[in-house]
C-alpha positions in Angstrom: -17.8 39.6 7.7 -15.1 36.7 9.0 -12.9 35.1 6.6 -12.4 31.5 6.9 -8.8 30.2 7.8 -7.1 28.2 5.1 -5.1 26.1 7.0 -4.3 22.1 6.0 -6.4 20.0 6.9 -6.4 15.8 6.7 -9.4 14.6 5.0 -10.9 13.2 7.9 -10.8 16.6 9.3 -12.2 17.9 6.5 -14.9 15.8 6.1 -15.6 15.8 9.7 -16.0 20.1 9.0 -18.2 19.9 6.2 -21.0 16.9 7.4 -21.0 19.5 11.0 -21.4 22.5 8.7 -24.3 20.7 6.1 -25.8 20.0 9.6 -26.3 23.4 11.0 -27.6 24.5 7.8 -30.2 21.9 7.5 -31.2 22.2 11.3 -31.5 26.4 10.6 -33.5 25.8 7.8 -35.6 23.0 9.4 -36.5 26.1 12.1 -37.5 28.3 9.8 -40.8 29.2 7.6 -40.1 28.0 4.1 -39.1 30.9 1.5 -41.2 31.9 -1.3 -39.7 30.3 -4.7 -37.7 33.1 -7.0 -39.7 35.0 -9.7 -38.6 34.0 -13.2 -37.1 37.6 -13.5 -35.6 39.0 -10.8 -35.9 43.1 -10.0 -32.9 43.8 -12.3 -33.8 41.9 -15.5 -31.5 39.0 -14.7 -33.0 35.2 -15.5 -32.0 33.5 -12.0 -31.8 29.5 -12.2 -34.8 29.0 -10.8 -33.4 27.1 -8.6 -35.1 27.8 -5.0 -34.2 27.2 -1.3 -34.8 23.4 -0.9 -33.4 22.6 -4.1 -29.5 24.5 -3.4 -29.6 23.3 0.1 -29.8 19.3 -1.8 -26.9 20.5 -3.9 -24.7 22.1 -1.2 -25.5 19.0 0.9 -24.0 16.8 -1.6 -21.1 18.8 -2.4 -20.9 21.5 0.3 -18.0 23.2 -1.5 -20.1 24.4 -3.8 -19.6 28.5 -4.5 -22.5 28.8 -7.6 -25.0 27.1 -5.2 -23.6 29.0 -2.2 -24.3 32.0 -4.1 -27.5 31.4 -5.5 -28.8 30.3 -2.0 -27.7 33.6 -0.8 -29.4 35.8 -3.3 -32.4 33.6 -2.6 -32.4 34.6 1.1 -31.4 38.1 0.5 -34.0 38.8 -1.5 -36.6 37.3 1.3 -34.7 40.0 3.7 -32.9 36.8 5.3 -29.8 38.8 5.6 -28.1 36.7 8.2 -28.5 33.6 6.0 -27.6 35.4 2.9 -24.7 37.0 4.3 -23.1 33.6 5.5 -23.9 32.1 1.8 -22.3 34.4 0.3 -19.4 34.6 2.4 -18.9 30.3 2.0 -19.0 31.4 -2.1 -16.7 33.6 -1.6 -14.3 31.8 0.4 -14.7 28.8 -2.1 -14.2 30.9 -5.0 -12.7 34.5 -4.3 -13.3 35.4 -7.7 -16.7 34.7 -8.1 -17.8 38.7 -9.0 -21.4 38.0 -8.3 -21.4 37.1 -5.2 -18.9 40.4 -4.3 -22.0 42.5 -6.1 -24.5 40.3 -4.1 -22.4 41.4 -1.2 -22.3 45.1 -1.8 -26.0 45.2 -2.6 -26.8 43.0 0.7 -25.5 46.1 3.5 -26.9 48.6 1.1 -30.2 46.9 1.4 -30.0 46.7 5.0 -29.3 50.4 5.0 -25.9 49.8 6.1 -24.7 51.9 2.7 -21.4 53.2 4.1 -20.6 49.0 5.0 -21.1 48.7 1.0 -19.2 51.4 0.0 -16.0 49.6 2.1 -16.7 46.5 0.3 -17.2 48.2 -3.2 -14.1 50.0 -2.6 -12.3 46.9 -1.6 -13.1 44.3 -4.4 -12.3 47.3 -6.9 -9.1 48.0 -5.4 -8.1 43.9 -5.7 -8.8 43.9 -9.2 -8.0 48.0 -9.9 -4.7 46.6 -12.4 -7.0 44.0 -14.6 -9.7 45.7 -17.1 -11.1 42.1 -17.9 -11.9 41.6 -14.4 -12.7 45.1 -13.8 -15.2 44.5 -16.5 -16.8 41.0 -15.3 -17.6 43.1 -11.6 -18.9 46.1 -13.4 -21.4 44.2 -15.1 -22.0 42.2 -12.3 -23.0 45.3 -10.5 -25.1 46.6 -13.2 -26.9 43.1 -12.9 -28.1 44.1 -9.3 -29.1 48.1 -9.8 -25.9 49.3 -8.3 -25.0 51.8 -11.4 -22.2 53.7 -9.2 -20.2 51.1 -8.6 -20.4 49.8 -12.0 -19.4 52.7 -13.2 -16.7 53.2 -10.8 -15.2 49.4 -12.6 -15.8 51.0 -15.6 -13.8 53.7 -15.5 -11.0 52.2 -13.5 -10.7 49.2 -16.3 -10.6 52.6 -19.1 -7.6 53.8 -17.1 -6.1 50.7 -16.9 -6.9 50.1 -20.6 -7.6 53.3 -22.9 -6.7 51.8 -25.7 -8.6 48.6 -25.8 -11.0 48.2 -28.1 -13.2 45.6 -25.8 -13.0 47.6 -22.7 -14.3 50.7 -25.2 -16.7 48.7 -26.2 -18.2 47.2 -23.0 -18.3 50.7 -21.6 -20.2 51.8 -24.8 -22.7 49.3 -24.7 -23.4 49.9 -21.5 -24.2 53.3 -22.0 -26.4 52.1 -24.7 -28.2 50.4 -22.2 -28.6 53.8 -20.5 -30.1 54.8 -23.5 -27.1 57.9 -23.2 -26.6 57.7 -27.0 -23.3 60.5 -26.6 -21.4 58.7 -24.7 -22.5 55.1 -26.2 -21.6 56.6 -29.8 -17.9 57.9 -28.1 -17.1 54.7 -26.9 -18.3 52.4 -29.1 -17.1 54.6 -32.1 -13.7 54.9 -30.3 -13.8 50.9 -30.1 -14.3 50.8 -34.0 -11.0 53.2 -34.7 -8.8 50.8 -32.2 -10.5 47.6 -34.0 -13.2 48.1 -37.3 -13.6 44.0 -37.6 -16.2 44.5 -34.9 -19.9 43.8 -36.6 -21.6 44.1 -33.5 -20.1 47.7 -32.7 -20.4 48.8 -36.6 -24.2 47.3 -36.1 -24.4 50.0 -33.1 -23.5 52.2 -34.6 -25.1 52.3 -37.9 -28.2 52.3 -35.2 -26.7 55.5 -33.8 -26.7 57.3 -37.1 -23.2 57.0 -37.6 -21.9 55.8 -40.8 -19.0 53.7 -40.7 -16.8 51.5 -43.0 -15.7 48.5 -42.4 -12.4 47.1 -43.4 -12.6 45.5 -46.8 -11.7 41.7 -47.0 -8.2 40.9 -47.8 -7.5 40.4 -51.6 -7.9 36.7 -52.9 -4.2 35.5 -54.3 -4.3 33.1 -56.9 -2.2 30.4 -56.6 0.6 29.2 -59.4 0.2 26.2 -61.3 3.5 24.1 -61.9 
């Protein structure tokens, strides 16, 4: 994968870039058989836009720095087996938006697709290890990854954000509920009951875990003080 320089540019230049680069797209695409639209649910449970190839390519032509549409044009082609196409979507969302977690899953799941597993291992490892300090975002990639079937490397986000964070009662609780998910009702009942402990004004954890069979308190509500006449 090349990363795009970041250089200043006037924005003449700029625009002179981005109508060339709209260009090529449209001129690959015009080549090409058209793809089939998205399902309404993708393979992993997750309700896409709906948005299909025509569609993103009008958006990205109209703003071509554009990293959602960048990245839903890539999923689009991936899941076609368009690799090349989805590959270089992804990589303009990316370099548009660094941050954007899904299309960093989207990436990882891409070489593993193409059988390429050890390629998405390097990548995995890669966007963990930019983010291996910060549980939040550590979170936001593991459920990315979960989104696209890639369990492992959720898990690996998971328990990197727990190190970073042991005693946070939301990173606790996002691991637990995503062993609920799993439907591994231990481990959801250790997490989720050790996100209670660190913060019982959670009703969706209590909730849990009353489902779980375990019977838990909540805090009572502070004592109403009356308030003096003069």
């Amino acid at each position: 994968m090349t990363r795009e320089r970041r250089g200043m540019r006037t924005p003449a230049a700029r625009g002179s870039r981005v109508f060339l680069l709209v260009c090529s797209v449209v001129i690959l695409v015009a080549g090409c058989q058209p793809t089939s639209t998205q399902s309404s649910v993708d393979s992993t449970g997750v309700i896409p836009s709906g948005r299909g190839e025509r569609e993103l390519l009008a958006e990205i032509g109209k703003k071509f720095e554009n990293p959602q549409a960048h990245y839903e044009l890539g999923r689009v082609y991936a899941q076609s087996g368009q690799w090349t196409k989805a590959e270089y979507h992804y990589n303009m969302a990316l370099g548009f938006d660094p941050a954007l977690r899904a299309a960093q899953a989207g990436v990882v799941k891409l070489f593993i697709d193409q059988g390429q597993k050890a390629k998405g291992e390097q990548y995995a490892s890669a966007y963990i290890q930019q983010i291996s300090t910060n549980d939040q975002e550590l979170l936001r990639l593991a459920w990315e990854f979960e989104r696209v079937g890639l369990d492992e490397h959720a898990l690996r986000c998971f328990r990197q954000a727990l190190l970073v964070g042991p005693d946070s009662y939301d990173v606790n609780k996002q691991v637990g509920f995503y062993y609920l998910g799993k439907n591994d009702t231990a481990k959801a009942r250790q997490y989720l009951s050790r996100s209670f402990e660190l913060n019982p004004r959670q009703p969706d954890v209590s909730g849990a875990l009353g489902r779980l069979g375990v019977v838990v308190e909540s805090p009572e509500a502070p004592p109403m003080t009356m308030e003096k006449k003069q």
